[in-house]
C-alpha positions, 0 to 999 in steps of 0.5 A: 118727089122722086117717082120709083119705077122699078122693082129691083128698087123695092124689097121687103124691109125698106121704108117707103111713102107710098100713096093709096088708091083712095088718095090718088087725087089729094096726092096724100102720101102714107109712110111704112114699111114694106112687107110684099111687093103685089106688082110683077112687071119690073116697071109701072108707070103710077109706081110699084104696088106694095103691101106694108106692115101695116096691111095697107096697100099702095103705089111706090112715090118714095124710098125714105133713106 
């Protein structure tokens, strides 16, 4: 799992898995797309937060090419 530490990486559009609060433990990834980036630093260090399509919010884990 490549870990994605960077804002500039993320922008509206893009397909990510990201992994929700709720699933922090289990590691348990959901797919989307991204609609807001909620993180305002240009790094973090569990991953960017964002909000998908979907409304639901998580931690950046993958950019799905």
């Amino acid at each position: 799992m490549n870990m994605v530490y960077y804002r500039k990486d993320i922008r509206p559009g893009i397909h990510v898995k990201v992994v929700q609060k709720q699933d922090q433990r289990t590691g348990k990834l959901t797919e989307g797309t991204v609609k807001d980036i909620l993180t305002n630093s240009a790094t973090h260090p569990h991953g960017i937060k964002v909000r998908l399509e979907s409304g639901i919010v998580g931690r950046v884990k993958e950019i799905v090419q």
